[in-house]
N, C-alpha and C positions, 0 to 999 in steps of 0.2 A: 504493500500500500504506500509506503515510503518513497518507495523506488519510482513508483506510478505518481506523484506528486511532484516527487525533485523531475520527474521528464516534462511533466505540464507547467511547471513554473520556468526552467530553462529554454522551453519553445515561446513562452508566451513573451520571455525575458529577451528574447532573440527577436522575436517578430517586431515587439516596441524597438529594440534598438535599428533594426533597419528602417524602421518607421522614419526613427529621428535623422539617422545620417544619411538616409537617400529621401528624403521627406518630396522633393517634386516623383523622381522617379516610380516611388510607392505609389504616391497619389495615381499619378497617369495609370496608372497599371490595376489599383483598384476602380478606378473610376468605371469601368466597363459594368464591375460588380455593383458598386452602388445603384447604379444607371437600373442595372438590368434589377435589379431588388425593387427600387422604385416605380418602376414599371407594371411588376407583375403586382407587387403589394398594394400598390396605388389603383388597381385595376380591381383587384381581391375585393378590396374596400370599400371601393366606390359600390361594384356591383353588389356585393354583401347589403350595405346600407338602403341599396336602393329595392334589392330583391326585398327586406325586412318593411319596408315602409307598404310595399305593394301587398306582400301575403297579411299584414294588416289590416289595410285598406278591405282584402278579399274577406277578410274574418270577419269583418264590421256585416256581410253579405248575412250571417249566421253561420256558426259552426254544425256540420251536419244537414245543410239543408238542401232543399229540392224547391227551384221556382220553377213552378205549373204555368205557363203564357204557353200564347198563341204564337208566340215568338222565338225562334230556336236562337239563343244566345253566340253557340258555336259556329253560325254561320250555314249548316244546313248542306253538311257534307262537303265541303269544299267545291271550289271554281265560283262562279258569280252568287254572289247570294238571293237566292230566289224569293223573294219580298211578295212579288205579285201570287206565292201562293201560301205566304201564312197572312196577307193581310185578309184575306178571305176568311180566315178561319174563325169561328164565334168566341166570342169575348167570355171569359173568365165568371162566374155568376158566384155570388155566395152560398145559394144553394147547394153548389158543388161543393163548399169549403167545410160545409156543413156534413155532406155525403162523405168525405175523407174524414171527417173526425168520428163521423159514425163506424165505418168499415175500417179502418186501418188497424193496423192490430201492432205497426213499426215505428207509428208516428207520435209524438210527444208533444209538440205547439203544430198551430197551422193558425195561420192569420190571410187577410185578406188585405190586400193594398190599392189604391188607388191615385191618381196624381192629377193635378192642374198647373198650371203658370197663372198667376192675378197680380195685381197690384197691389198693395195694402195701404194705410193710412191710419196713423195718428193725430190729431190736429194738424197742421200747416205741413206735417213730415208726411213727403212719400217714399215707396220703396217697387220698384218694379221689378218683376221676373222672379218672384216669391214662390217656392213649391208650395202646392197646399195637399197636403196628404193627408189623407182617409185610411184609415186603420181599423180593425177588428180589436176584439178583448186581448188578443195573447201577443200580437204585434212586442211590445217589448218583452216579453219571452224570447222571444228569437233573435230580437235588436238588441245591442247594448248600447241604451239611452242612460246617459248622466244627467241628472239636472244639477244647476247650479243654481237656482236659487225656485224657489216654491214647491212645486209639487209635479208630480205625472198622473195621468187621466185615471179614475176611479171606475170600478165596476156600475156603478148608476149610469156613472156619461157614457157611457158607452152604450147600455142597453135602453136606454131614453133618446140617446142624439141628440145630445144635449149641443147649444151653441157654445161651446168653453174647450178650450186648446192650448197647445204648449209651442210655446217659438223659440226659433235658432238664436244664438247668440248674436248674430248678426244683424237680424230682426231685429233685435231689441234696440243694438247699439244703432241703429238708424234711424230707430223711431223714436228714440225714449232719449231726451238726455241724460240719465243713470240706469243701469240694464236693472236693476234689483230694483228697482220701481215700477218699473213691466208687469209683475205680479196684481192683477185685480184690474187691471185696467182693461179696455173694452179698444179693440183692432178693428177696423173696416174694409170693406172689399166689395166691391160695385152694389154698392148698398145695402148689405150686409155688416153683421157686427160679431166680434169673437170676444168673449172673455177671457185672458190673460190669467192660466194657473199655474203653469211654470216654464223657466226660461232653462231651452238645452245650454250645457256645459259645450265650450268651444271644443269643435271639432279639427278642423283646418282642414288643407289642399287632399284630396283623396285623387292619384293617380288612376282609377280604374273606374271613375265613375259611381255609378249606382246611388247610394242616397245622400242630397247634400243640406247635413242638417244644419249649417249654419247660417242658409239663408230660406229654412222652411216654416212652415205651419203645422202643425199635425194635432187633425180633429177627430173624432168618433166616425166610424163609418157610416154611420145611422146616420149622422147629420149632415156629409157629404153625399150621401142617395139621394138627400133630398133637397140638394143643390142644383146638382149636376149627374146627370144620363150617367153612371159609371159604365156602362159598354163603349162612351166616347173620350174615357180618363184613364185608359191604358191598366187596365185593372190585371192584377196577377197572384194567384195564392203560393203562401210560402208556407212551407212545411219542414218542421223540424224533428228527427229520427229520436228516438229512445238513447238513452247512453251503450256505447259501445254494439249501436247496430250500423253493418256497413251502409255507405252513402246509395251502393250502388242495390243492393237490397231493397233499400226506402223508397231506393226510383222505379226498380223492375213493379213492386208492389201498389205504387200508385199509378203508373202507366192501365192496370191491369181495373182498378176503381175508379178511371178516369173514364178507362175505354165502358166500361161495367154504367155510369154515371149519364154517360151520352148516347147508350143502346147504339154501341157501333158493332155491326156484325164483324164475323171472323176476316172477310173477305177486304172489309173496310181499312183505309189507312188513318193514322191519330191525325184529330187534328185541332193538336194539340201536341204542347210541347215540356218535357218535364228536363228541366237544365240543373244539375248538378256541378255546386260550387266547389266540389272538390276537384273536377275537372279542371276548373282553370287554374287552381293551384300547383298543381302539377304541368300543366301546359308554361307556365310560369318558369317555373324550377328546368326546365328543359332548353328555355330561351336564356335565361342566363348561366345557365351552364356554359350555352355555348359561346354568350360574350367573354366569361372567365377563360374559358381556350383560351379565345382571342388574345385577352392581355397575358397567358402563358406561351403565346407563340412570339409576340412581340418582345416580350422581356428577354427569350433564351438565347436571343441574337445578341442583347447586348452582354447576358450572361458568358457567352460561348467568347467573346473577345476580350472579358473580362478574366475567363481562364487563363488565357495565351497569355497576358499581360501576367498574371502570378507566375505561371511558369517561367516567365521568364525572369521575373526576379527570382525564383528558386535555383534554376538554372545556373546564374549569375551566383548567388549566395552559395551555392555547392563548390565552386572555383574557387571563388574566394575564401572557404575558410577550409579549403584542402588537408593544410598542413595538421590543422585544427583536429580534423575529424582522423586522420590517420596518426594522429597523437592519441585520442581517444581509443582508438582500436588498436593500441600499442598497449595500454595498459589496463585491457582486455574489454573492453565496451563490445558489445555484441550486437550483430547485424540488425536484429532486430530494434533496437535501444536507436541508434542511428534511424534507422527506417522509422520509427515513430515519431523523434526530434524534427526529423524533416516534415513529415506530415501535419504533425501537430501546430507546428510552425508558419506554415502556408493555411491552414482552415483558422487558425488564430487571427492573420493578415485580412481572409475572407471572410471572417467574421465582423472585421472591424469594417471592411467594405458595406456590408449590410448591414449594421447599425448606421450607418453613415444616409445608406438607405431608407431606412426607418422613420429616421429624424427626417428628411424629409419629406417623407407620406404622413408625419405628424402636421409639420407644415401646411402643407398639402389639404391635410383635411380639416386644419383651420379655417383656412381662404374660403374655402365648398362649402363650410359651414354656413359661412354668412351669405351665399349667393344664393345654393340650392335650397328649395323649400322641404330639407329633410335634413338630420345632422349624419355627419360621417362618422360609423364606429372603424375602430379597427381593433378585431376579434383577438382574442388571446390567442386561439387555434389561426389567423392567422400570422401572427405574430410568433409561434412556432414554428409556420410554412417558408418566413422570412429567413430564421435564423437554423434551421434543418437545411435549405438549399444552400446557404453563405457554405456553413461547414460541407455540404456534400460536395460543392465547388472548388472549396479548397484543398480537398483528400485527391479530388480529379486532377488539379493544378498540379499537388506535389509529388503526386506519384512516381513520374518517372525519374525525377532530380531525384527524391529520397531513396528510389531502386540502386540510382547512382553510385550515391554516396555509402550506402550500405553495403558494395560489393567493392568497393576500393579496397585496393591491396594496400595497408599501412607501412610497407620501408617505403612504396612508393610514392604516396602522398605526402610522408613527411617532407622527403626531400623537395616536395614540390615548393616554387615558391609563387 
């Protein structure tokens, strides 16, 4: 163990001191390693950060869930997406949402949704392009709605259709000059009035769409039917599986109460559509995989010039301390003790290359910080990938110098000068 420590302090003791007396030389030579560290870690991280923001964003969809529309989300088998034949298809009914909660034997929430664009208004304040969403009883069962200040809809508003609702934080802050004074006040919308029970918790930028609650309304669905036609408000039910039942199970099974729901014979095609969120999750994970290639293809170019460059300071460091090492092997150092000085020595250099690298993707994700509408982590795992490659870089570098210098013949190196 002893042995094994005096070699890791003399490598690492040797690495620094080339550091200092050939300080441009080193530099140039690591520089290829940093480059290429920065590259692939900076790439690692961007896309880590940004895949996290997005399967977030997906989660906000519900974990486990199945959207019933007329709409096939995935596009409808690939090539042009054929619009002209789900806009045909008959609009979403709550009767149905009712016939799944009755039949399902896999499902756990299902709620009904509906959606408008209005204007709203508070005294002299307007706000245009407002979601106004209609919702069923278990709607937040399957959402993860925060409120920030008041309350969320009561089992009465909901089965009454009551006029009283909860708005985005955005909402508020456009209408209200203090958001936490929104609570009890009374919203308008083309002559209509909503009472104000609680205000959502900021949400922010959501990459993937779907629902944007910082600039909605969301009322009883009972009292959105009786607004507005819901077969002309994009209506779709979501349904949420049992714990630890598959996604694709809850789909196969409602596809089969949908078809069952609409007396479609055996011969008939759905028509209708059951989209499972797990899918795009995964569709996800598969695209940024393949950007993460991407910045591992990019980096190993400048990794692969960052080797030559160690080696050849290895190279160079073999010659030069000839005398040295066949002094050592005089008074019995063994080829192997050699063979690992060298090595150790050279992934110590590339390791200091990629910390060098590091501190720059730390940089790096500073700047991104404050542009991108998402913060940059950079993961322990890979912050591991950073400093596993530096060392595998450096064993590659040293290898053949440290073959080297482990087989020199010791009268003959001594004499060398």
């Amino acid at each position: 163990m002893f042995k094994l420590l005096s070699i890791l302090w003399n490598s690492f003791r040797m690495a620094m001191q080339e550091l200092r007396v050939n300080k441009l030389r080193t530099f140039l030579s690591l520089f290829g390693i940093t480059i290429g560290i920065f590259c692939i870690i900076g790439v690692l991280a961007t896309v880590d950060s940004l895949e996290r923001k997005v399967q977030n964003d997906i989660k906000a969809f519900g974990n486990n869930t199945i959207y019933i529309d007329k709409w096939n989300y995935g596009g409808g088998g690939g090539g042009q997406y054929p619009w002209w034949k789900y806009i045909k298809r008959p609009a979403m009914k709550i009767e149905e949402m009712h016939f799944i909660k009755a039949k399902s034997q896999l499902a756990s929430n299902a709620a009904m949704f509906v959606s408008n664009n209005v204007t709203f208004s508070y005294g002299d304040n307007l706000l245009s392009n407002v979601n106004l969403y209609g919702v069923s009883e278990e709607f937040n069962a399957i959402q993860t709605i925060d409120i920030e200040y008041g309350r969320y809809l009561n089992e009465t508003e909901f089965l009454r259709g009551t006029t009283t609702g909860i708005i985005g934080y955005k909402v508020a802050e456009e209408l209200f000059p203090q958001v936490e004074k929104a609570v009890g006040k009374q919203v308008s919308y083309n002559g209509k009035r909503v009472t104000v029970v609680g205000v959502i918790k900021k949400q922010g930028q959501s990459f993937v769409g779907g629902f944007d609650y910082d600039q909605a309304v969301i009322v009883p669905y009972r009292y959105f039917a009786g607004v507005y036609n819901p077969d002309n408000s994009n209506p779709f039910i979501m349904v949420q599986g049992r714990p630890h039942i598959a996604s694709s199970a809850l789909q196969d099974e409602l596809v089969g109460i949908m078809r069952q729901a609409r007396r479609l014979s055996p011969t008939e095609e759905d028509n209708f559509s059951c989209n499972d969120v797990a899918q795009f999750s995964e569709q996800v994970k598969g695209f940024f995989g393949q950007v993460s290639l991407g910045g591992w293809v990019i980096g190993l170019f400048s990794l692969i010039v960052g080797v030559f460059g160690v080696a050849n300071i290895m190279f160079v460091t073999v010659r030069e301390r000839t005398s040295q090492i066949g002094l050592k092997k005089a008074i019995g150092a063994k080829r192997r003790t050699i063979l690992t000085e060298f090595l150790l020595e050279s992934a110590f250099l590339c390791t200091i290359g990629g910390l060098l690298g590091l501190f720059l993707v730390w940089i790096l994700a500073l700047v991104l910080g404050t542009i991108l509408p998402f913060p940059i982590f950079i993961a322990a795992n890979i912050i591991m990938i950073a400093m596993s490659v530096s060392i595998g870089m450096g064993m590659i570098a040293g290898i053949i110098p440290a073959f080297i210098a482990a087989k020199m013949d010791p009268v003959v190196a001594i004499r060398t000068k």
